[in-house]
Backbone and ligand atoms as CSV (ligand in chain L), in Angstrom:
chain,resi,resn,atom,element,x,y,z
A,1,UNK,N,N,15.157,0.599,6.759
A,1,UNK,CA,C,15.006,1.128,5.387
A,1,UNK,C,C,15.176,2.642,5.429
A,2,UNK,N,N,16.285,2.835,4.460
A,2,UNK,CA,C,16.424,4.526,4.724
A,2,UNK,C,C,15.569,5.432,3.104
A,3,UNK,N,N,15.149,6.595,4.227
A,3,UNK,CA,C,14.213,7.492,2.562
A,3,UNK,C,C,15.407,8.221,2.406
A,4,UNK,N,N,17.142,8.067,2.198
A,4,UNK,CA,C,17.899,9.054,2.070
A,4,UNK,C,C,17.853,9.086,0.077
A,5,UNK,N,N,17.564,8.166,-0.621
A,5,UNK,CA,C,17.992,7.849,-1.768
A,5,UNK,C,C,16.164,7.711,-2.463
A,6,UNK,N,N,15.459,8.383,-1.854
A,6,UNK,CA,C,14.397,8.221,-2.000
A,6,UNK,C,C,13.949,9.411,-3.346
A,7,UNK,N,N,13.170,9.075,-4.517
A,7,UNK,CA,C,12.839,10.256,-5.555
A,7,UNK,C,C,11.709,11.203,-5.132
A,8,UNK,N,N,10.817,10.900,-3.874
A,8,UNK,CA,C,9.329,12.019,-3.739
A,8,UNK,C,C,9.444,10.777,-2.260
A,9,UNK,N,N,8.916,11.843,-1.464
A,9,UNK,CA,C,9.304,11.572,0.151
A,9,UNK,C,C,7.708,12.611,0.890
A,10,UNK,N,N,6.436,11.982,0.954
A,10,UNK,CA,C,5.841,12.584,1.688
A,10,UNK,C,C,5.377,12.531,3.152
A,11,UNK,N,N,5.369,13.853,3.867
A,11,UNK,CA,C,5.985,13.472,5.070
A,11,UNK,C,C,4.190,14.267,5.975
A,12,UNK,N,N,3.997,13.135,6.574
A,12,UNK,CA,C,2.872,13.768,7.380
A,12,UNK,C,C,1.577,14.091,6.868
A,13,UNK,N,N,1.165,13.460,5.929
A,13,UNK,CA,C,-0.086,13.661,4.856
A,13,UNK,C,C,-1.296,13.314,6.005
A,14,UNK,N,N,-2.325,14.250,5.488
A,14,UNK,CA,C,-3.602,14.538,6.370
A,14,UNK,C,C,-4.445,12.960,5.413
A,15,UNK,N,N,-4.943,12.330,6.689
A,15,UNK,CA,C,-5.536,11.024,6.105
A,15,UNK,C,C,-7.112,11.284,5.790
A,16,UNK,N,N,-7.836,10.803,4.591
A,16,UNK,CA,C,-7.442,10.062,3.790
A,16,UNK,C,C,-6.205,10.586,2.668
A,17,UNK,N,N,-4.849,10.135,2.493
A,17,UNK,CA,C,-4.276,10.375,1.120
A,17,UNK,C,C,-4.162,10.237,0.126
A,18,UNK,N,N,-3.968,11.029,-0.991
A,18,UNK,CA,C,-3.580,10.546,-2.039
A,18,UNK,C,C,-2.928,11.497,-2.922
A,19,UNK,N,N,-2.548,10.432,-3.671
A,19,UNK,CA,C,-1.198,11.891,-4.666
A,19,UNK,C,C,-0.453,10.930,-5.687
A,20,UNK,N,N,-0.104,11.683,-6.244
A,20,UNK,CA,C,0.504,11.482,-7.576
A,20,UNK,C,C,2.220,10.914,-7.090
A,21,UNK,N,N,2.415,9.421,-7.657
A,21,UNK,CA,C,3.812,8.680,-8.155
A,21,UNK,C,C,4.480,9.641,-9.032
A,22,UNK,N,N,5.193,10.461,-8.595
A,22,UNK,CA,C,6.446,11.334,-9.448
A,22,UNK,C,C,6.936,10.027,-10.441
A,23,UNK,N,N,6.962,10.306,-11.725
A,23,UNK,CA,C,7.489,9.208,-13.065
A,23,UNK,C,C,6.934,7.978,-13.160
A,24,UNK,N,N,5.796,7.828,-12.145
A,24,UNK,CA,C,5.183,6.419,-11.723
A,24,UNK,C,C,5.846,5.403,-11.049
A,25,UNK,N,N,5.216,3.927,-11.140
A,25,UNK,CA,C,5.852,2.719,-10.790
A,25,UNK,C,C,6.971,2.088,-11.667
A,26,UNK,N,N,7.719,1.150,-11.123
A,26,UNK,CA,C,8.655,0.454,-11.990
A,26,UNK,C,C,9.051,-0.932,-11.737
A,27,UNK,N,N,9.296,-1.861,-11.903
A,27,UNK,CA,C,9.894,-3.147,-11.262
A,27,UNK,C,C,11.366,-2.489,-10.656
A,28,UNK,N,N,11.679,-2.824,-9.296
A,28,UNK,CA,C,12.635,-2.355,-8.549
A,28,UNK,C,C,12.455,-1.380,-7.753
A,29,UNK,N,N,11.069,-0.661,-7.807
A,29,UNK,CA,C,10.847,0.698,-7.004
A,29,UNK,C,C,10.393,0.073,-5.624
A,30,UNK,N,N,10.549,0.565,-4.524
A,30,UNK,CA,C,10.433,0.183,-3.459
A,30,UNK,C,C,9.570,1.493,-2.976
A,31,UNK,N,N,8.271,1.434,-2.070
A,31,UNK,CA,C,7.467,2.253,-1.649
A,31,UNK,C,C,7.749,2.027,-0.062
A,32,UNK,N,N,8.113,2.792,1.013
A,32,UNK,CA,C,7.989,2.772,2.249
A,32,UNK,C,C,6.965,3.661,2.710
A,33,UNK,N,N,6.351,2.896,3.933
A,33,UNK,CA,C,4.855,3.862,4.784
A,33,UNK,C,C,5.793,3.431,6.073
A,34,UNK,N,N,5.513,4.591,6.701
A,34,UNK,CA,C,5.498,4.857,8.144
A,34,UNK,C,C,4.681,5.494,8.479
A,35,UNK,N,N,4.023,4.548,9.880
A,35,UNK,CA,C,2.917,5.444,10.596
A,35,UNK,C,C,2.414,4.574,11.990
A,36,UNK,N,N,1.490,5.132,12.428
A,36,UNK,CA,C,0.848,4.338,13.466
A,36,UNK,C,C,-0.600,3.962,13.258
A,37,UNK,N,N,-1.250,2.837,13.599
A,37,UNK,CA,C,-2.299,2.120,13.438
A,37,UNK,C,C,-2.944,2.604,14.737
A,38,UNK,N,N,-3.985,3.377,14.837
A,38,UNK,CA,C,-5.331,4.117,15.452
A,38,UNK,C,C,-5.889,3.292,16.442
A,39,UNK,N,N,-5.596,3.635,17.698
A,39,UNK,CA,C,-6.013,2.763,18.863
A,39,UNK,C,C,-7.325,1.992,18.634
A,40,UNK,N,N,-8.377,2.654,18.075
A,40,UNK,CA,C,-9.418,2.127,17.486
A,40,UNK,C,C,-9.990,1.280,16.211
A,41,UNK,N,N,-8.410,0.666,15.664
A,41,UNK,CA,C,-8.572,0.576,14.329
A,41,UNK,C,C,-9.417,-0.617,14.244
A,42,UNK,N,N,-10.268,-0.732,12.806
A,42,UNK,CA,C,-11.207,-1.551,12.669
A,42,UNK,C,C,-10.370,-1.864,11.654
A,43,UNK,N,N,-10.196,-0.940,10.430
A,43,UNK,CA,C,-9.264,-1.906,9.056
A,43,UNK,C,C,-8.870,-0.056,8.730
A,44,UNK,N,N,-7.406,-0.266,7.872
A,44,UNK,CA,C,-6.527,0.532,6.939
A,44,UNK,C,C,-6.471,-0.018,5.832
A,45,UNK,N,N,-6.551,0.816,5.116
A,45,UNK,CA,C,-6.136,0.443,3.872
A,45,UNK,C,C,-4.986,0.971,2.696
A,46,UNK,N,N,-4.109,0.679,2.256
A,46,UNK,CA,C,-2.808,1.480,1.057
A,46,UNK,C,C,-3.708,1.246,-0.202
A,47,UNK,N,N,-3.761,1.768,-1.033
A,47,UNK,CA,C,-3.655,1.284,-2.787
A,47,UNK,C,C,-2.760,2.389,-3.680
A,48,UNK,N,N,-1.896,1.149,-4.556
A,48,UNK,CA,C,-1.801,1.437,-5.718
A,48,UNK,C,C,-2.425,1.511,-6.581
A,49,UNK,N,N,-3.053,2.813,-7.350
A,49,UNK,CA,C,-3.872,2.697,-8.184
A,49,UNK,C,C,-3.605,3.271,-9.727
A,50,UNK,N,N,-4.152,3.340,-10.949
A,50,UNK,CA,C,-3.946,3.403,-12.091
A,50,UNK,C,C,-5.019,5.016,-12.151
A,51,UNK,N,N,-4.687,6.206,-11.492
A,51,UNK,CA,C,-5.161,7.002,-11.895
A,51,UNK,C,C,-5.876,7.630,-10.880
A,52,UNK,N,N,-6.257,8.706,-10.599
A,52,UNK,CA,C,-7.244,9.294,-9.401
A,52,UNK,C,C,-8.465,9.535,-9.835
A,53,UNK,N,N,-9.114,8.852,-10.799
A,53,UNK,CA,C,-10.690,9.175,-10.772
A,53,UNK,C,C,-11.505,8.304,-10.230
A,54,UNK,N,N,-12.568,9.518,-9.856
A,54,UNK,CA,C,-13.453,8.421,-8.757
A,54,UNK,C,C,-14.397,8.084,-9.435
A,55,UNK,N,N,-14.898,8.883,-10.398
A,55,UNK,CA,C,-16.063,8.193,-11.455
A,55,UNK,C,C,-15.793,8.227,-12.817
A,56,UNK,N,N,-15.992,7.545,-14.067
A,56,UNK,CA,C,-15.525,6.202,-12.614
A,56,UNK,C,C,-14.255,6.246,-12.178
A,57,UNK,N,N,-14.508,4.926,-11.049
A,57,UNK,CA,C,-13.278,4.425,-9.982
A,57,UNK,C,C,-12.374,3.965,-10.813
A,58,UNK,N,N,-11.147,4.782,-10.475
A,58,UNK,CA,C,-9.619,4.244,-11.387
A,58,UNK,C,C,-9.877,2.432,-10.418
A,59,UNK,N,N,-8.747,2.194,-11.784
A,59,UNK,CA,C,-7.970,0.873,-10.771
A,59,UNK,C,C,-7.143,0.693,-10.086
A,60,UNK,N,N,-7.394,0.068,-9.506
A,60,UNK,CA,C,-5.915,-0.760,-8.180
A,60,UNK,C,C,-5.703,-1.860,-8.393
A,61,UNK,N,N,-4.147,-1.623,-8.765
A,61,UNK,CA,C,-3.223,-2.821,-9.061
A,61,UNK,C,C,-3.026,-3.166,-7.914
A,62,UNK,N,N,-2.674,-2.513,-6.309
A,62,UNK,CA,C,-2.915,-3.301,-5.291
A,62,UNK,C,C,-3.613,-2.533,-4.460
A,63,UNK,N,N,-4.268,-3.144,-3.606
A,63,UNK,CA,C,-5.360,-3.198,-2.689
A,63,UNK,C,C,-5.001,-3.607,-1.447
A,64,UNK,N,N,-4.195,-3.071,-0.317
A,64,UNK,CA,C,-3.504,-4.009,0.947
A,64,UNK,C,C,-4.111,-3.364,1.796
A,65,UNK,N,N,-5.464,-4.379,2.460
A,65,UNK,CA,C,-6.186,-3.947,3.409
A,65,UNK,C,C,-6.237,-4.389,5.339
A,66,UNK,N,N,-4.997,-4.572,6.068
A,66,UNK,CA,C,-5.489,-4.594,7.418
A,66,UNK,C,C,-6.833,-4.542,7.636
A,67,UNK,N,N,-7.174,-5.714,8.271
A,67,UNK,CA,C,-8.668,-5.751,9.167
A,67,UNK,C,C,-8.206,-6.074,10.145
A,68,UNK,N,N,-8.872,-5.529,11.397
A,68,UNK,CA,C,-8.330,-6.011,12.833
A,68,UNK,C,C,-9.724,-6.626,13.296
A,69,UNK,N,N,-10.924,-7.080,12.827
A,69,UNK,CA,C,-11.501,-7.517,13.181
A,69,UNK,C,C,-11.686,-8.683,13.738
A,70,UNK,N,N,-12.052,-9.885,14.722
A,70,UNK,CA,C,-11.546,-11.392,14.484
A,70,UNK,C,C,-12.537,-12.042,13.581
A,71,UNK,N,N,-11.323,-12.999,12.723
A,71,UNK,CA,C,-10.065,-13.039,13.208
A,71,UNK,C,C,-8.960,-12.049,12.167
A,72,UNK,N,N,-8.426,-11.693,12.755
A,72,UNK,CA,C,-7.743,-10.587,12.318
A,72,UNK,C,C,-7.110,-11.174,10.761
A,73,UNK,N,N,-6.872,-10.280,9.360
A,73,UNK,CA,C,-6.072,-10.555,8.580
A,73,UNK,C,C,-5.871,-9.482,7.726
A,74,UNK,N,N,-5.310,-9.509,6.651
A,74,UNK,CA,C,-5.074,-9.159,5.531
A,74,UNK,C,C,-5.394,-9.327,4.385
A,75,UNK,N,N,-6.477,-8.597,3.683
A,75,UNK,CA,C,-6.915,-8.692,2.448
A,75,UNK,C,C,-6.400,-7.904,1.235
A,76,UNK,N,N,-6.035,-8.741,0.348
A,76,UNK,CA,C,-5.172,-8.170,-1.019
A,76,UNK,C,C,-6.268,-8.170,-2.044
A,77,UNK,N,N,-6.085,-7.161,-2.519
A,77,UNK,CA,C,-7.047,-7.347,-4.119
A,77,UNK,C,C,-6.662,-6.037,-5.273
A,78,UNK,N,N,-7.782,-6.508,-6.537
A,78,UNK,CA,C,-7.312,-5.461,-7.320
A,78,UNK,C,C,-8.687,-4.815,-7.333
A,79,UNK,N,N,-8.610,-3.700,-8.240
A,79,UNK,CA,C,-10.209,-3.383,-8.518
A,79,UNK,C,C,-9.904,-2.668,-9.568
A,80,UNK,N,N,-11.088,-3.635,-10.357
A,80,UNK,CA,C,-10.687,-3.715,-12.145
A,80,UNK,C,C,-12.151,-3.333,-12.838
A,81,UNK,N,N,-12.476,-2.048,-13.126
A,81,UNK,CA,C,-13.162,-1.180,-13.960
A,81,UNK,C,C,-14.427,-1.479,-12.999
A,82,UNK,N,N,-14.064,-1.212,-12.293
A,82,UNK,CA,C,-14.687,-1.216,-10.714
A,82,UNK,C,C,-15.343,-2.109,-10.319
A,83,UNK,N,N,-14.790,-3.379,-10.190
A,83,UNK,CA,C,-15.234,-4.697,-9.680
A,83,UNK,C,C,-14.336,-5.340,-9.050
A,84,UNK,N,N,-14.157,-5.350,-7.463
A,84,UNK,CA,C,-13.220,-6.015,-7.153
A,84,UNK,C,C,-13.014,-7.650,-7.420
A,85,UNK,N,N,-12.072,-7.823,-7.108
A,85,UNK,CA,C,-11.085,-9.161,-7.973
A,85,UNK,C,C,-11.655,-10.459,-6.605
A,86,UNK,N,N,-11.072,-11.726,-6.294
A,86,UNK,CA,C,-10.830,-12.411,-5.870
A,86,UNK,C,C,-9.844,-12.008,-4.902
A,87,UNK,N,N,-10.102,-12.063,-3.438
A,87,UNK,CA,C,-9.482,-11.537,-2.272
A,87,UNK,C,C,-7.928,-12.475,-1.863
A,88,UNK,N,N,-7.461,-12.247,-1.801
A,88,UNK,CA,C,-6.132,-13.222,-1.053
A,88,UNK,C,C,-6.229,-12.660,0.244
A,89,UNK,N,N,-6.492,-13.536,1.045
A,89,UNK,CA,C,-6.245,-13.107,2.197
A,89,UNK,C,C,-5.235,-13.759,2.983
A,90,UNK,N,N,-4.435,-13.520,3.772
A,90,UNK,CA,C,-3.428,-13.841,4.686
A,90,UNK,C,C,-4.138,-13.873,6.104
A,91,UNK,N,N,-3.862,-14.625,7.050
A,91,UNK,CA,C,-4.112,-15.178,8.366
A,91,UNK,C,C,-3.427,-14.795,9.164
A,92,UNK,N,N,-2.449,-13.460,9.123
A,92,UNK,CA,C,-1.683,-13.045,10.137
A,92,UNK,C,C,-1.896,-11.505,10.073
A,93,UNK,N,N,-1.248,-11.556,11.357
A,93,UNK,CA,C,-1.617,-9.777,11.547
A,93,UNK,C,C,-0.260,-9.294,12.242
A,94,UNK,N,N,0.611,-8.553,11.872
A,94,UNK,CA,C,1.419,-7.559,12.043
A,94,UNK,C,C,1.445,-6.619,12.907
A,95,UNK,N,N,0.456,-6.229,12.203
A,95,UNK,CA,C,-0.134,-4.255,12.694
A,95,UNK,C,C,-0.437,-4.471,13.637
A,96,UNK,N,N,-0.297,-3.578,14.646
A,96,UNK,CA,C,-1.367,-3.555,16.209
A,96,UNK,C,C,-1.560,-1.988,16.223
A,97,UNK,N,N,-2.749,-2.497,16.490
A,97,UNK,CA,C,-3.707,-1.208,17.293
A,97,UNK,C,C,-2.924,-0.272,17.771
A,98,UNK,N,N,-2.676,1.224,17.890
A,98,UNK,CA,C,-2.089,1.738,18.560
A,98,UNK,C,C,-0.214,1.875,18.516
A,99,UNK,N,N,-0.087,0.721,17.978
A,99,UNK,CA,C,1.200,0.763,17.305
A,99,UNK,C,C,2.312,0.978,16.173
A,100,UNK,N,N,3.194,1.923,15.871
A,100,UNK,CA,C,3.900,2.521,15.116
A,100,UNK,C,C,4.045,1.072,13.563
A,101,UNK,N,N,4.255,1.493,12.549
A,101,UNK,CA,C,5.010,0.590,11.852
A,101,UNK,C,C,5.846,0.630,10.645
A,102,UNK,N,N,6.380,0.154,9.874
A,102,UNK,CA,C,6.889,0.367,8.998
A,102,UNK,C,C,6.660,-0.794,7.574
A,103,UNK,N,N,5.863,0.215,6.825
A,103,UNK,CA,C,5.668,-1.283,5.719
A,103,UNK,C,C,6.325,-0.633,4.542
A,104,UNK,N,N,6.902,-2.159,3.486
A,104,UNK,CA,C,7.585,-1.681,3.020
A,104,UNK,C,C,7.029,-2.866,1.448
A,105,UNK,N,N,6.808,-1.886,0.298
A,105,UNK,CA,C,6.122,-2.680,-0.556
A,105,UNK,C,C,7.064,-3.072,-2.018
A,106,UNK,N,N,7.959,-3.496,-2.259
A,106,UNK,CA,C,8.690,-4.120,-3.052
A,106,UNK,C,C,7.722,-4.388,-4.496
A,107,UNK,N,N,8.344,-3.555,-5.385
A,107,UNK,CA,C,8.049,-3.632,-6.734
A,107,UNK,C,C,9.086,-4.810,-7.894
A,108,UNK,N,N,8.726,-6.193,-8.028
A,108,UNK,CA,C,9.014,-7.065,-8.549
A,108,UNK,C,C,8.083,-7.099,-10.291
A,109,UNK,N,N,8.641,-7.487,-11.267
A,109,UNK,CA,C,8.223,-7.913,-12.671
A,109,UNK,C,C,7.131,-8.520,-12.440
A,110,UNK,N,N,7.094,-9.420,-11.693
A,110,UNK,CA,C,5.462,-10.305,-11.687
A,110,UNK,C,C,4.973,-10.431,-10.517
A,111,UNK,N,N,5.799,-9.546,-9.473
A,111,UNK,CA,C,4.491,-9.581,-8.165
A,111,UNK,C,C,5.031,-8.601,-7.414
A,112,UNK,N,N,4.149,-7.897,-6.202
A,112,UNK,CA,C,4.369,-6.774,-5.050
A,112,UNK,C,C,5.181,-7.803,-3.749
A,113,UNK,N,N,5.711,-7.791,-3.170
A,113,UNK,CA,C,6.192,-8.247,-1.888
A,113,UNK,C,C,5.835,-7.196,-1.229
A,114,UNK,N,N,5.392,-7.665,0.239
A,114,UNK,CA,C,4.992,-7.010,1.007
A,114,UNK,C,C,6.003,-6.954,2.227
A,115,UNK,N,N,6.180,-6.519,2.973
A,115,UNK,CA,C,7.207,-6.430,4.035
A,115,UNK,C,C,6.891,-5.768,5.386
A,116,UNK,N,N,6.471,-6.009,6.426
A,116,UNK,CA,C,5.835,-5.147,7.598
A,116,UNK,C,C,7.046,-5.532,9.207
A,117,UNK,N,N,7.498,-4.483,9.675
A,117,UNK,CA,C,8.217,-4.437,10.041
A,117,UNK,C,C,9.868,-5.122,9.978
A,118,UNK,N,N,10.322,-4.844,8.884
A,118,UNK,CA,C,11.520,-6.044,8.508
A,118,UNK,C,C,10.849,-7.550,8.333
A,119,UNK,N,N,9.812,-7.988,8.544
A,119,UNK,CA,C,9.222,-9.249,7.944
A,119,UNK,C,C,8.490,-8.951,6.921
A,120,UNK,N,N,9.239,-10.514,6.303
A,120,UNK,CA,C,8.219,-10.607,4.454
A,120,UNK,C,C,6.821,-11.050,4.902
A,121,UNK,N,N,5.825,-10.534,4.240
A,121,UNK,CA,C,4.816,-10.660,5.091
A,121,UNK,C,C,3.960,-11.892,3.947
A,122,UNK,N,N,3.770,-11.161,2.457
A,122,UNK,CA,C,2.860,-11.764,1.571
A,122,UNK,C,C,3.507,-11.158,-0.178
A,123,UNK,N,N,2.957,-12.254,-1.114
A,123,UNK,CA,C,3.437,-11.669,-2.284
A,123,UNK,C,C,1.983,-11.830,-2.948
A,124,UNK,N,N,2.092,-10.729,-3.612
A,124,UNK,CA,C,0.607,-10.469,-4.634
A,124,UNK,C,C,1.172,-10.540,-6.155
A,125,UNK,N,N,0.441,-11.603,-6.937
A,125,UNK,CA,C,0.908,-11.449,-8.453
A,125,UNK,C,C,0.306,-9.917,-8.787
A,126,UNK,N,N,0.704,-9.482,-10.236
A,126,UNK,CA,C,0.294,-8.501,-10.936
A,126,UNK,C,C,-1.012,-9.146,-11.453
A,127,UNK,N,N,-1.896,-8.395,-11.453
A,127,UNK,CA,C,-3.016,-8.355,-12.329
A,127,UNK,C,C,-3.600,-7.255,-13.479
A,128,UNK,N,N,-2.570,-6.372,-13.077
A,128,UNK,CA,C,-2.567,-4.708,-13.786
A,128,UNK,C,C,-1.009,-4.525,-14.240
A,129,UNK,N,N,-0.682,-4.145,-15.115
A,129,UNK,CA,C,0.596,-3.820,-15.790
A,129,UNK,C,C,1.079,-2.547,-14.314
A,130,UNK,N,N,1.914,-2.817,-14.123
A,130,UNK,CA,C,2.447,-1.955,-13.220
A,130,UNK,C,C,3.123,-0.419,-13.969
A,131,UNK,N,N,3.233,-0.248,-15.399
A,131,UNK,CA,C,3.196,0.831,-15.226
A,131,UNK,C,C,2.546,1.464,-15.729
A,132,UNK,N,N,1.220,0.754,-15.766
A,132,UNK,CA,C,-0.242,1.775,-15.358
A,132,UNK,C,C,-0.550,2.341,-13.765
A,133,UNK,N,N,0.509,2.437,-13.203
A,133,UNK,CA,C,0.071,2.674,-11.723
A,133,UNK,C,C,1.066,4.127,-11.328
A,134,UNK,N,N,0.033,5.095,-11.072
A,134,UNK,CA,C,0.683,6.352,-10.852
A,134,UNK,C,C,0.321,6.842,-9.589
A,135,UNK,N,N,-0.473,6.372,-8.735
A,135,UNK,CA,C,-1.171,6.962,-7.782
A,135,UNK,C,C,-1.040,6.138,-6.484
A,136,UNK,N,N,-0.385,6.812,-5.386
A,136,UNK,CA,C,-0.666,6.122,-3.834
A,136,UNK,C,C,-1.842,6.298,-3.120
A,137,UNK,N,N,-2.794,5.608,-2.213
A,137,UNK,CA,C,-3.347,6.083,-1.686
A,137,UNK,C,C,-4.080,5.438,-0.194
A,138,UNK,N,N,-3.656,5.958,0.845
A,138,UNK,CA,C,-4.309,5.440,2.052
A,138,UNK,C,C,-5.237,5.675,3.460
A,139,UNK,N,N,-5.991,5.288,3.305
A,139,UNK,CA,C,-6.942,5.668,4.104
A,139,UNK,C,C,-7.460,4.572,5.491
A,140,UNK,N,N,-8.804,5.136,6.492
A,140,UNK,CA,C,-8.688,3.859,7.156
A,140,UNK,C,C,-7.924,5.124,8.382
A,141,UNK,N,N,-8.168,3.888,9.840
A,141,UNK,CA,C,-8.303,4.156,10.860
A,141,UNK,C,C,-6.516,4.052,11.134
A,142,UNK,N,N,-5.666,5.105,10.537
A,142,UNK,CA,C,-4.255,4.742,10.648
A,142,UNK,C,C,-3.499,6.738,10.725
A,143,UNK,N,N,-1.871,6.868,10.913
A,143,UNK,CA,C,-1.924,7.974,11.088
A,143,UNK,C,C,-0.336,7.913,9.854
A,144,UNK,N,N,-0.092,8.305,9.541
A,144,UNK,CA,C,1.326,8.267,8.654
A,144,UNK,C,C,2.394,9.109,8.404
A,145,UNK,N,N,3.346,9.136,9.546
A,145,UNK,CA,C,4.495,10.420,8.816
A,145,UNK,C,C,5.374,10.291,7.807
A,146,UNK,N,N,5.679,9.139,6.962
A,146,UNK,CA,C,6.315,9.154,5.972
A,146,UNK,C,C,5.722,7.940,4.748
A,147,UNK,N,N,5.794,8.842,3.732
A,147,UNK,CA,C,5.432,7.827,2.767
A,147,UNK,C,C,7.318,8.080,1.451
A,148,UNK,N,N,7.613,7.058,1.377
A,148,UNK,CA,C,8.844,7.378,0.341
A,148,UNK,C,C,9.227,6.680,-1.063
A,149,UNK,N,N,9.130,7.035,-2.223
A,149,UNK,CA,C,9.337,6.331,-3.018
A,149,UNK,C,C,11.288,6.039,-3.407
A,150,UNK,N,N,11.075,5.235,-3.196
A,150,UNK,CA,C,12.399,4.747,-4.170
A,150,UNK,C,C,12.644,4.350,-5.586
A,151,UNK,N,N,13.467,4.815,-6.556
A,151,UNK,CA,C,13.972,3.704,-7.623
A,151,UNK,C,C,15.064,3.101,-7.630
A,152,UNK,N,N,14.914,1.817,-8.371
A,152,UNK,CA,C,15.872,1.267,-8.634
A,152,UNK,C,C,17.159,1.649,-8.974
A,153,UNK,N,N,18.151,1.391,-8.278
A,153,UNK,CA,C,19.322,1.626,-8.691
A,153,UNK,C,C,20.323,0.621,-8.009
L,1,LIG,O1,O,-15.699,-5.812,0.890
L,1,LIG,O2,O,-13.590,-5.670,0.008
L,1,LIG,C1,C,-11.429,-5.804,-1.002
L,1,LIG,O3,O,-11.767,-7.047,-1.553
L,1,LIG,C2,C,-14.819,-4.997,0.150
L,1,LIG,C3,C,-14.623,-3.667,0.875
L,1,LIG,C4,C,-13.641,-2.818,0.098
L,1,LIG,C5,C,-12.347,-3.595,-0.150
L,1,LIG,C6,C,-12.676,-4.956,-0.792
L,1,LIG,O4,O,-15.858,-2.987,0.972
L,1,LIG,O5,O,-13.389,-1.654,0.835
L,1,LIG,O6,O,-11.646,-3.788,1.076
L,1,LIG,O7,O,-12.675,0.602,-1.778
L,1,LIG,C7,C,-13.407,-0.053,-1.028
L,1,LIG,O8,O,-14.598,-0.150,-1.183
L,1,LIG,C8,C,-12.699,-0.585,0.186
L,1,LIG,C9,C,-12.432,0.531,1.170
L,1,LIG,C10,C,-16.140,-6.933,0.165
């Protein structure tokens, strides 16, 4: 996946991040993370969220949480006027400890695709209008030199 065609490209952000979606989300926008997962990692976490306030807590339209705990998985959720949602969790694990990766989050009309190293990993319906979602943000035992937005074209 190349950030050559990319609209806002942040490169090396001090963790925890967060920052503002230049024009926001869209169906067709594609979000790429690159980084490495923290020899020590317990869980990382990305969200898309609907705003940067902490009080209250904006929402997250997605919630994509790595746990490396056993047994290792992936927990998806939203968090809606600050109550998280019903968890989807996935039974596989990708990420390793200590190891580089590349995830790549596909903006679809009625759901996120997830993508972790060239594999489709999981699809999350919408539960939040996606373009209420202006804000990236990731935190968690992980290190990240590129975050890149794409639009559709
Ligand atoms: O644990 O699960 C996702 O369903 C909660 C966690 C929470 C989320 C949530 O405490 O952690 O992963 O924003 C939070 O509080 C995150 C970091 C039932």
């Amino acid at each position: 996946m190349s950030v050559a065609n990319a609209k806002q490209t942040i490169v090396n952000p001090t963790i925890p991040f967060s920052g503002n979606i230049v024009g926001g989300l869209h169906p067709g926008d594609i979000v790429l993370i690159q980084g490495t997962v923290l020899c020590d990692a317990d869980r990382f976490h990305m969200d898309l969220a609907c705003g940067s306030s902490t009080k209250p807590r904006a929402d997250i339209a997605l919630h994509f949480n790595p746990r490396f705990m056993s047994p290792p998985c992936i927990v998806c959720n939203s968090l809606v006027q600050e109550c998280w949602g019903r968890e989807e969790k996935l039974d596989q694990m990708p990420f390793k400890q200590g190891s580089m990766f590349e995830a790549i989050i596909l903006v679809h009309e009625d759901v996120f695709k997830v993508a972790v190293n060239g594999k489709h990993m999981l699809e999350y319906k919408h539960r939040l209008p996606v373009e209420t979602i202006n804000t990236f943000s990731i935190s968690g035992r992980v290190s990240v030199c590129t975050i890149a937005f794409t639009p559709n074209s």
